[in-house]
C-alpha positions in Angstrom: 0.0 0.0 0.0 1.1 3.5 -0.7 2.3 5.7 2.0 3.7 9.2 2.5 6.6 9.9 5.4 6.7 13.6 5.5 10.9 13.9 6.2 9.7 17.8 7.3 6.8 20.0 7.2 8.3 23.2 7.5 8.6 26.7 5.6 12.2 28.2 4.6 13.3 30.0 8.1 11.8 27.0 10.5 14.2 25.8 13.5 11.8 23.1 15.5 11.3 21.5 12.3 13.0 20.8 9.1 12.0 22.3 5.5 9.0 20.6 3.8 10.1 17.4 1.7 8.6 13.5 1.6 9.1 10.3 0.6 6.6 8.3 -1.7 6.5 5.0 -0.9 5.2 1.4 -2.3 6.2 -0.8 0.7 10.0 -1.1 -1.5 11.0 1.6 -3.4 10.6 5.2 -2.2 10.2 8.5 -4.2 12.1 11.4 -2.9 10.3 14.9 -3.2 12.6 17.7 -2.1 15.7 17.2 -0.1 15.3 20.3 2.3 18.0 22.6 2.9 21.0 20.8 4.8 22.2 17.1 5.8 19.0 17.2 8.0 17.9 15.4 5.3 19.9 12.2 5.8 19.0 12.4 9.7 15.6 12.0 9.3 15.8 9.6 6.4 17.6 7.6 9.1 14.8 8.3 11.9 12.0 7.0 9.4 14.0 3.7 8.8 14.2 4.5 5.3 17.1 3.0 3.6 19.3 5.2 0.8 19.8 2.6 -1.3 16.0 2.1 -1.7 16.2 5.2 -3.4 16.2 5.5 -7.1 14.3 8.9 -8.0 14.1 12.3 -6.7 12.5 15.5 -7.6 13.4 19.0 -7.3 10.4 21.4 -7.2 12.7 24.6 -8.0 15.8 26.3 -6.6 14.7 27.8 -3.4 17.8 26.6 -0.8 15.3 25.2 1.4 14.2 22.5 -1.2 17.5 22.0 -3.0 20.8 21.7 -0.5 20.1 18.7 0.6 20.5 17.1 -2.8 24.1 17.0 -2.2 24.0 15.0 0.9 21.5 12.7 -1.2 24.5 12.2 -4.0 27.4 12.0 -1.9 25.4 9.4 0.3 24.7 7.8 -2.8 27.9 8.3 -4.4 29.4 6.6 -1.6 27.2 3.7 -1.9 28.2 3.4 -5.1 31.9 3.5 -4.5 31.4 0.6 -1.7 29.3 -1.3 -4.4 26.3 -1.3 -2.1 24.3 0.7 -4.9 22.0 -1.3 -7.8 20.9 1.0 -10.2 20.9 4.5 -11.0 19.6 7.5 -8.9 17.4 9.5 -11.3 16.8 13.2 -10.7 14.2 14.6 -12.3 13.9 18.7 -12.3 14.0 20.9 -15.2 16.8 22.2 -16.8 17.9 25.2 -14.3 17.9 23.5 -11.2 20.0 21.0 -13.0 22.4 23.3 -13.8 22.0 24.6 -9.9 22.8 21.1 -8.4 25.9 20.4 -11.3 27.3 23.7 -9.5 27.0 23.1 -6.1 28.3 19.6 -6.6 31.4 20.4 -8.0 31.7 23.4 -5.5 30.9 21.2 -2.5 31.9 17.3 -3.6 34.9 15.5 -4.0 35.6 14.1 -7.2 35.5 10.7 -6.3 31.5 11.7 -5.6 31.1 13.6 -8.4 32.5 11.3 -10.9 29.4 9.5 -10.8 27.2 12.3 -12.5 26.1 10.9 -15.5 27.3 7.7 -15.1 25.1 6.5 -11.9 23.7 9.5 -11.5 21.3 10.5 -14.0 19.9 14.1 -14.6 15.8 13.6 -16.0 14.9 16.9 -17.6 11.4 17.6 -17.0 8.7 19.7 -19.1 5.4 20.5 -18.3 2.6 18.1 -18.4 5.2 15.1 -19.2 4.4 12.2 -17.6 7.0 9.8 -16.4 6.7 5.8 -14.8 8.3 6.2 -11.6 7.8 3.3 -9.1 5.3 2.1 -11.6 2.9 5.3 -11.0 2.1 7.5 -13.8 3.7 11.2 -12.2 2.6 13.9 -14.6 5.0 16.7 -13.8 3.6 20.4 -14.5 4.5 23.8 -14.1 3.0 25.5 -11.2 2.6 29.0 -13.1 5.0 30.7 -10.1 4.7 34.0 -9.5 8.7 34.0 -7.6 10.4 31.5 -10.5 9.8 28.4 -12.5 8.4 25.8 -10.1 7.3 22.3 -11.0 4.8 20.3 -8.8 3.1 16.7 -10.0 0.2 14.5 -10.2 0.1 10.9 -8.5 -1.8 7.9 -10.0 -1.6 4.9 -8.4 -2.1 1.1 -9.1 -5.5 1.0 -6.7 -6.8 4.5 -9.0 -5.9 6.5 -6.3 -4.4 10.7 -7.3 -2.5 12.4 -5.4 -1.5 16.5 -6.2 1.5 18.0 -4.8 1.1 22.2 -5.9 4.3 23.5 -4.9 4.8 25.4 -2.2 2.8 28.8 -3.2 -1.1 29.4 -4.1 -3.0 27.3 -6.3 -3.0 28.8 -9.6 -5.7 28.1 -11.9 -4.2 27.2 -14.9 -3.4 24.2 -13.3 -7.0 23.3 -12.1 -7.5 20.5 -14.8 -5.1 18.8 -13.5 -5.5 18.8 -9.7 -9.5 18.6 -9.5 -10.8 15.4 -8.6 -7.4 14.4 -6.6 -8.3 12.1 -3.8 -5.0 13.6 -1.6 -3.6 17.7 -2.7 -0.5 18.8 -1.0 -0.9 22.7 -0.3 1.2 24.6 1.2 -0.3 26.6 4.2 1.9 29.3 5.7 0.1 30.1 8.3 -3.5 30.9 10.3 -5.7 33.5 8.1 -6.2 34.6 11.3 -2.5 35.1 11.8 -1.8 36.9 8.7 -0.9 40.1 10.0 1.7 38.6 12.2 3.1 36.4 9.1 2.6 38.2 6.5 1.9 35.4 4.0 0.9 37.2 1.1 3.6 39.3 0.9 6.4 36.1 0.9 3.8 34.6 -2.3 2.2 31.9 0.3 -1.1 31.0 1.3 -3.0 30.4 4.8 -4.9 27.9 6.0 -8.2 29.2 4.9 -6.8 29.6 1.1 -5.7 26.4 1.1 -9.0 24.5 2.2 -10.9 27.0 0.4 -8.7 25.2 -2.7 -9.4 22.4 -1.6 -13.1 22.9 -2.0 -13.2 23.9 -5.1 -10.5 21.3 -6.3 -13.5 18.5 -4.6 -10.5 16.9 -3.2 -10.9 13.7 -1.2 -8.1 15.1 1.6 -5.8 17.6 2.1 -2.6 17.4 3.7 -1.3 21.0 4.8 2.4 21.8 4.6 5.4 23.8 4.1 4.1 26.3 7.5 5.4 28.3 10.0 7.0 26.7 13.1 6.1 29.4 16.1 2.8 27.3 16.6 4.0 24.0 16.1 3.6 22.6 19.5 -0.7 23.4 18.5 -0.3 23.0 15.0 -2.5 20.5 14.2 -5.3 21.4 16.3 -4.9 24.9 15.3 -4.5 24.4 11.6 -7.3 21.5 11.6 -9.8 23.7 13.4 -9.4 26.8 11.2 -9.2 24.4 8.1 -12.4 22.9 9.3 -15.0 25.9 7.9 -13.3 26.0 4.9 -12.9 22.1 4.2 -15.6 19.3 4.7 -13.5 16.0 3.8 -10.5 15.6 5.7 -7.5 17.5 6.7 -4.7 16.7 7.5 -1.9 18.4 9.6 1.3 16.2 9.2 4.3 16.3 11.7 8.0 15.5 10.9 8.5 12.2 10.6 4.3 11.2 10.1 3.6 8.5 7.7 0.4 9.1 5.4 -1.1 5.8 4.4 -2.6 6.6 1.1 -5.4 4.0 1.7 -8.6 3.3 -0.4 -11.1 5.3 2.0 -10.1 8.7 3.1 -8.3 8.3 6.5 -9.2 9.7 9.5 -8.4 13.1 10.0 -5.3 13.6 12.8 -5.7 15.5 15.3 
């Protein structure tokens, strides 16, 4: 059965928890969304008993440091694995063509070359293009351009073996030209800054980010089956969930979900119950 581990829920600037990124998992094989912005990345891999080598694919959303560091923890881990012959495989990286040239540069800044001799040999660069859909862990993930107001930003659609669809929109507001693809999705990842009640303290529209109320308001209109609110603010984290599920609650009928650090998401046939 598929399952989400949420490696961290956070926005950029969080210090009680790490920057938003997740596995997707089929019980063997996990799909790595986002690395974060430091070797945080390889901790809580570790934590969630997830093995590196059972990694074969990874996404980059865009450049933002808080999504893209950690990438080069992921490849010298790898690399390394490699080098001890403890690797099968290739590690794929899909992302489009500027954050490729991003992580190629901070590799050979950062790396040793006996890590980053492996770049296109092991490790394999997968340009990606709007609305091109790739078989990763034998799901059909149709990659799309977010339509970012900041700079280009990919997020993806989900289908799984059981008909299930999951959305992941990036980590600003929903825009509309992508509302073919995400209606209908029985999970959408949204970001969610912060509390619309909060948004004079945060300031979300100003840093191009949505609140709660935005996001379940999308979520709404989207007739999704759940949505799982990330990428937020960390000074209420201790009452996040109940704070974010209550709020989300008027705007949101089906279920929400407020994930912690570390929270597995069993994307099961029925909605799951909502955490509290």
């Amino acid at each position: 059965m598929e399952k989400i581990t949420m490696l961290g829920t956070g926005a950029a600037m969080v210090t009680k928890c790490y920057n938003t990124c997740f596995t997707i998992s089929n019980g063997k094989e996990y799909f790595l969304v986002d690395t974060g912005g430091g070797n945080t990345i390889l901790t809580n891999l570790e934590k969630a008993k997830i093995p590196i080598d059972k990694i074969h694919n990874v996404f980059i959303s865009h450049s933002h440091n808080d999504h893209i560091t950690g990438i080069v923890w992921i490849i010298r881990a790898i690399s390394q694995k490699i080098i001890d012959g403890n690797f099968k495989d290739n590690l794929n990286i899909y992302c489009h063509k500027s954050v490729e040239g991003i992580i190629r540069t901070i590799s050979e800044l950062l790396l040793q070359k006996k890590f980053t001799e492996n770049i296109d040999k092991r490790i394999i660069f997968k340009q990606i293009s709007d609305r091109k859909t790739e078989k990763i862990l034998n799901y059909d993930i149709t990659f799309f351009d977010i339509k970012s107001t900041k700079l280009l930003q990919y997020g993806f659609t989900a289908k799984f073996e059981n008909g299930k669809k999951l959305t992941f929109l990036g980590d600003e507001p929903f825009n509309e030209g992508v509302h073919d693809l995400a209606k209908d999705s029985d999970y959408i990842m949204h970001e969610a800054f912060c509390l619309f009640s909060d948004r004079d303290k945060f300031k979300p529209y100003e840093k191009h980010h949505s609140t709660v109320k935005d996001a379940c308001i999308n979520g709404t209109k989207l007739n999704a089956g759940n949505i799982i609110l990330m990428h937020t603010e960390d000074k209420n984290i201790t009452n996040r969930k109940e704070l974010y599920t209550k709020e989300g609650r008027e705007f949101f009928k089906n279920n929400i979900i407020v994930p912690e650090d570390l929270e597995e998401i069993t994307l099961s046939n029925k909605c799951n119950d909502t955490i509290l």
